[in-house]
Structures are given as structure tokens and as C-alpha cells.
C-alpha positions, 0 to 999 in steps of 0.5 A: 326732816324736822324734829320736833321739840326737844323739851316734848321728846324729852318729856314723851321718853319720861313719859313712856317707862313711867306709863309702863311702870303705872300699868304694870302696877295697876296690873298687880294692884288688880290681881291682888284686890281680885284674889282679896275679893274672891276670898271674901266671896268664897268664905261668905259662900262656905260659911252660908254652907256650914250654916246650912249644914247645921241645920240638918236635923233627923226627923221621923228617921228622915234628914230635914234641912231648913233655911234660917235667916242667918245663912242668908244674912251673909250675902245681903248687900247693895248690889242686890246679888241673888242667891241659890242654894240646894240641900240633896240627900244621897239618892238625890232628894231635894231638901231644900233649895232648887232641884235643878241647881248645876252641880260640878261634873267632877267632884274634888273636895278640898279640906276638913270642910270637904268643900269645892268652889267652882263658876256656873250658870243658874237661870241666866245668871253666872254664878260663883258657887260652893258644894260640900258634903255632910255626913248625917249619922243614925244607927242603921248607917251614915247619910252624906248630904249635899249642900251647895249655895251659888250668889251672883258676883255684883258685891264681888265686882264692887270689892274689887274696884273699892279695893283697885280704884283708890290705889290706880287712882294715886298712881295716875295723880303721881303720874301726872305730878311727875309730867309736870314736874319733868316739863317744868324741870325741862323747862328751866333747864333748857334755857342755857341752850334757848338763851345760847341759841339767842346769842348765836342768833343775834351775832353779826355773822360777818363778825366773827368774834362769838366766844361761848361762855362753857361755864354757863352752861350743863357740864354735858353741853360744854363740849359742844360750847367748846366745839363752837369756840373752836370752829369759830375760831378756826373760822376767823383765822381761815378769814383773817388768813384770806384777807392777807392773802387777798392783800398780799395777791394785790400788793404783788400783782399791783407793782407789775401793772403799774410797769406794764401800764407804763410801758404800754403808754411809752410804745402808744408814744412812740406809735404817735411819734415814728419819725423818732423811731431811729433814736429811740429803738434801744428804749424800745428794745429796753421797754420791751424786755421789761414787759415781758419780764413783767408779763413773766412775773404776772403769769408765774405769781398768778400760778403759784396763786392757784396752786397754794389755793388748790393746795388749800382746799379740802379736796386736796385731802382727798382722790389720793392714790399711791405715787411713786416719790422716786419717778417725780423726782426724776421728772422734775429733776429733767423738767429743770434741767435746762435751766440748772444747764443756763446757769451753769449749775451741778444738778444730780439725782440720788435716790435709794428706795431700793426695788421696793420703790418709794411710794407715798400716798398723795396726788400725782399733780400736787406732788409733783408742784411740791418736787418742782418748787423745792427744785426751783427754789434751789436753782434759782437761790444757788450762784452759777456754778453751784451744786444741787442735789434731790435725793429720795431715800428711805429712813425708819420707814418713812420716805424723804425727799430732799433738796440740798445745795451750796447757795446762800442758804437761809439764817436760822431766825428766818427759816419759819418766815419763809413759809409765809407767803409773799415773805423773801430773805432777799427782798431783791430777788426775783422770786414770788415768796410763794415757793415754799407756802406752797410746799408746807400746804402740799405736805400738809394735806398729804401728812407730810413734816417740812424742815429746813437744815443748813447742808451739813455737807457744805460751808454754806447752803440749806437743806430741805426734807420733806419726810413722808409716810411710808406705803406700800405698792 
């Protein structure tokens, strides 16, 4: 799935919380300047009522309530609100104001002023009201009188907005500002990665000399600079080490060909000449022989070739299960046997995994080539009637396989060469010099260390340990 821009995504997650932050503000903002407003509403309200109550005066042993200017001048505004009031007496005689004016269902007077706000409904208009009482005194008694003003909520409305709106409105400029501010800031900020990715654009993926700069970018991106670095030039020494591969294959598989095609135009010859066939059957026999060693050398280098290459690819990583380290040793050691017998050499067998066995982690296959290249090494290095000995022990936990022999051994200074491919001490010997890159590749996907030591039992010989991480069957 495609993502969209990083700079919008960026820009939409700064968005989000400063929008929350805005209206949570703007909330409050509301609930304040509605509180203010219905403040100043119901103290206009009281104070028309106590201007009302004033004005209760005793006339002919009768309450008269009138209506002066003054307590109407409190709710004259542009909004054009209306106003109601009543003055009732205690049996329910209208004073002054409308009859039918709606009074609250439960009386709960609060204060010194003994006054009750309340909302209603008067001639299809709603309505925040006041009622209060008034005691009017004579010498017969005390008369409570009823005083309640209601006024539409237009001035009200229009004080909450006068109050909320300037403030919303500073929020929603901040806003805005700071998306601005923040795409701009992305922006700039992004162009390391906009120019890098220019410059990865722009390189010639058959080159791979790209080294990215870490220093010029965010203390946060360089990891990921330092990470192509890295794979790049892993890249390039996994290139580099192909092209030698591929080099050192043709230069192997060349001198063979050549042989062989020599040797093929030679019997293509004699075809040609069969009355000459008496004096020259020892060429031919020669001729011969040299081709089907050379044919031999072909078969075993372009094996050891698929071998090192299956050795080296990923999936040799994985599909591992658990071996027994000491039953491929003893396979290799009878698969050789023959050979050891030809050339007159001691071959022997030591293993103490002890009844717990000696299992290791690996493929079954490449640990067996592993096995069978050291063995092969030794047999073929190691003069007739030498001695070579495969031991499979435990030690510190770990299991070791081990070739040991009384041959030429291998010098000191040459002992990290021979992991090379194609390299041999012996330029003459009829080895492919792919033996042991086999082996250190082998014991490389399975976490293994290789070491070459001189046989600390004999004059002269080597002794090589692949030592292995020990599991349990």
C-alpha cells in the first residue's frame, strides 16, 4: 500500500492534538462567557425587582404597585428582548403586570433577597425569569407580595458571543499559524532526506561506491545513513567477491579444457591415420589417461563449486535440524576408507560424546561435505603410510570435530590463506584449493569457529577443529 506524504502525515498528527487542544478551549472559553452572561442577566432581572419592590406603597389600606421607567430602562438593548413582569398580592390579586404570567411549580427562595431564578415559557417566547417576595407591613399584620420580571434571552445570546467569539477567534489564528509554521518548518526540515534520496537516485547501481555522508543529516537519520553505509558495502565486498570467484572458477576450469582439447584433436589425429595405430598405442594409452584425469579434476572442481555456492547462499541459514555429529563422522570416515587402504594410510576413528550423543544444529547434507572435505584434505596431504585420526568430543559444552594427521602440515604465516579459495601451499598438488573455503562457509552458517593448530602429538602435521554449539537431542 502506498503512504502518502510524509511532510501531510507529519503535518496532520500536529494537527490533531492542537485541534483537540483548540476546542477543549474554546469549550471552556464558552462555559465561562456563558456563566458572565447569565450573571449579568439575572442580576439585571433582580434589580428590575427590587425596583418593582420599591415602589409598593399603601393606599386606602391596599398594596399599589407601579411600573416606573427606571425598572424597565435595565433591559433596553438592541436586540429588542421583550419583558414581562407581575406584581400579585397574597390571595392572588394582580397588581400590576400580566395575570397569567407562569410562576415556578416549587418555590425555593435563595438569599436576603429571597429570590428564585428559574426558565419558562410566556406567550410563545422563552423566558429567563425572577420571582421574589416582599413583605408589606400595616398595623393589622404583614402582606407578602409577589414580584416576578421575565425578559427574553436575545441580549443574553448576544453577550455570550461578544464574550466567546474574540478569544475562538485568536485560537483559530494560532492554529492556523502553527500549521503553517509546522509545513514550512517540515519543510526545511526534510530536505537532507529529499536531497539523500536525489543521491541515491542519481548513482549508477552498477557502481557501488555510494558512501552517505551521516553528518549531514538529523542526529535521528543517522542510523539509517550508517545502515545503508553498511549494506552498501556489504554489497560491494559480496560483488567484489563474486567477481574473483567467477575469475578464479574460469582460471581453474581453463588449464583442463585446454588439456582436453588437445587431447581430443590428438585421438581425432590418429582416427585420421589408423595404419600408425601399432606405434603410437602408448600415446594413446598416455593420451588417454590424461583425459580422464583431466575429466576427474573438471567433475571434482565444478563440485566443490556448487558446494562452496550452496554453502554460501542464505537458505544454508536455515531448514536446520538436529544432527548427530558423531554418526557423520563415522559415515565419512567408511565413505574413505578406500582410499585411506589405497595409499596405505592409518585411518581411525575417536569419538567421546559419551550416550548423550554429540548433536548439533545444521543440515544433514552440508555437514557431512564439511566432515568429508577435512577427511579428504588429510588423506590426500598426509604421505603413505601416515596416520589420520577424526575425533568427535565434547568439551565446555560444546562439540568438536577434529582432524589430526602426521603430513607436511601447513606454516604458520600460510594457515589464513588456505581459507581462500583456489589458494594451495603446494601449487603442485592435485587438490582444487576449495577444501577448506568449503569447510569455514559451512561452519559459518551453522555458527561454528574453524582453527588449524600443528598436531601437538606428532613431529610434524596439523590439526584442525571445528568446534560447534552444543544441543540437546
Amino acid at each position: 500500500m502506498r503512504r502518502a506524504s510524509l511532510r501531510l502525515r507529519l503535518a496532520l498528527w500536529l494537527l490533531l492534538p492542537l485541534s483537540v487542544f483548540v476546542a477543549i478551549c474554546g469549550w471552556l472559553n464558552w462555559r465561562n462567557a456563558a456563566e458572565v452572561a447569565d450573571y449579568v442577566q439575572d442580576h439585571d432581572l433582580l434589580s428590575s425587582a427590587k425596583v418593582l419592590s420599591d415602589r409598593l406603597i399603601w393606599e386606602d389600606d391596599d398594596v399599589k404597585a407601579s411600573v416606573p421607567p427606571s425598572a424597565l430602562s435595565l433591559f433596553v438593548s438592541a436586540e429588542r428582548d421583550h419583558v414581562f413582569l407581575s406584581v400579585m398580592g397574597a390571595d392572588g390579586e394582580v397588581l400590576a403586570g400580566s395575570a397569567d404570567f407562569p410562576l415556578p411549580a416549587v418555590r425555593k427562595p435563595e438569599g436576603t433577597d429571597r429570590a428564585q431564578w428559574y426558565d419558562t415559557q410566556f406567550a410563545g417566547w422563552p423566558l429567563r425569569a425572577v420571582v421574589t417576595t416582599r413583605s408589606m407591613y400595616e398595623a393589622g399584620g404583614a402582606r407578602d407580595i409577589t414580584i416576578a420580571v421575565g425578559k427574553t434571552e436575545r441580549s443574553r445570546d448576544h453577550m455570550l458571543r461578544t464574550l466567546w467569539w474574540p478569544s475562538m477567534e485568536y485560537l483559530l489564528i494560532a492554529l492556523v499559524l502553527a500549521i503553517a509554521l509546522a509545513v514550512a518548518a517540515l519543510t526545511l526540515e526534510l530536505r537532507p532526506i529529499v536531497r539523500l534520496s536525489q543521491q541515491l537516485a542519481q548513482r549508477d547501481p552498477m557502481h557501488l561506491d555510494l558512501v552517505v555522508d551521516p553528518q549531514a543529516l538529523h542526529t535521528e537519520l543517522r542510523p539509517v545513513a550508517d545502515t545503508i553505509n553498511r549494506f552498501v558495502a556489504q554489497l560491494k565486498a559480496h560483488s567484489e567477491a563474486q567477481r574473483r570467484f567467477i575469475a578464479d572458477a574460469a582460471h581453474q576450469l581453463r588449464t583442463p579444457l585446454a588439456m582436453q582439447a588437445s587431447q581430443i584433436e590428438f585421438a581425432r589425429y590418429t582416427r585420421q591415420h589408423r595404419g600408425e595405430w601399432d606405434t603410437r598405442r602408448a600415446d594413446m594409452d598416455a593420451m588417454w589417461l590424461a583425459m580422464q584425469t583431466s575429466n576427474r579434476q573438471l567433475v571434482d572442481v565444478t563440485n566443490k563449486l556448487l558446494l562452496l555456492a550452496q554453502a554460501e547462499h542464505g537458505d544454508a541459514h536455515t531448514r536446520l535440524e538436529e544432527v548427530d555429529l558423531a554418526a557423520v563422522a563415522l559415515r565419512c570416515v567408511e565413505h574413505l576408507a578406500a582410499l585411506a587402504d589405497r595409499r596405505g594410510i592409518d585411518l581411525g576413528l575417536e569419538s567421546e560424546a559419551g550416550p548423550q550423543g554429540a548433536f548439533v544444529v545444521a543440515q544433514p547434507a552440508l555437514l557431512e561435505a564439511l566432515a568429508t572435505n577435512l577427511l579428504d584434505n588429510a588423506l590426500r596431504y598426509t604421505q603413505e603410510g601416515g596416520r589420520v585420526t577424526v575425533g568427535v568430543q565434547r568439551v565446555n559444552g560444546a562439540i568438536e570435530l577434529s582432524v589430526e594427521d602426521n603430513g607436511p602440515g601447513i606454516p604458520v604465516e600460510a594457515r589464513e590463506r588456505v581459507f581462500e579459495r583456489f589458494y594451495r601451499v603446494a601449487q603442485d598438488s592435485e587438490g582444487t584449493g576449495l577444501g577448506l573455503a568449503i569447510v569455514r562457509e559451512i561452519a559459518r552458517a551453522f555458527q561454528a569457529d574453524v582453527r588449524l593448530e600443528s598436531n601437538p602429538r606428532e613431529a610434524h602435521g596439523l590439526l584442525v577443529t571445528v568446534r560447534f554449539p552444543a544441543t540437546t537431542a
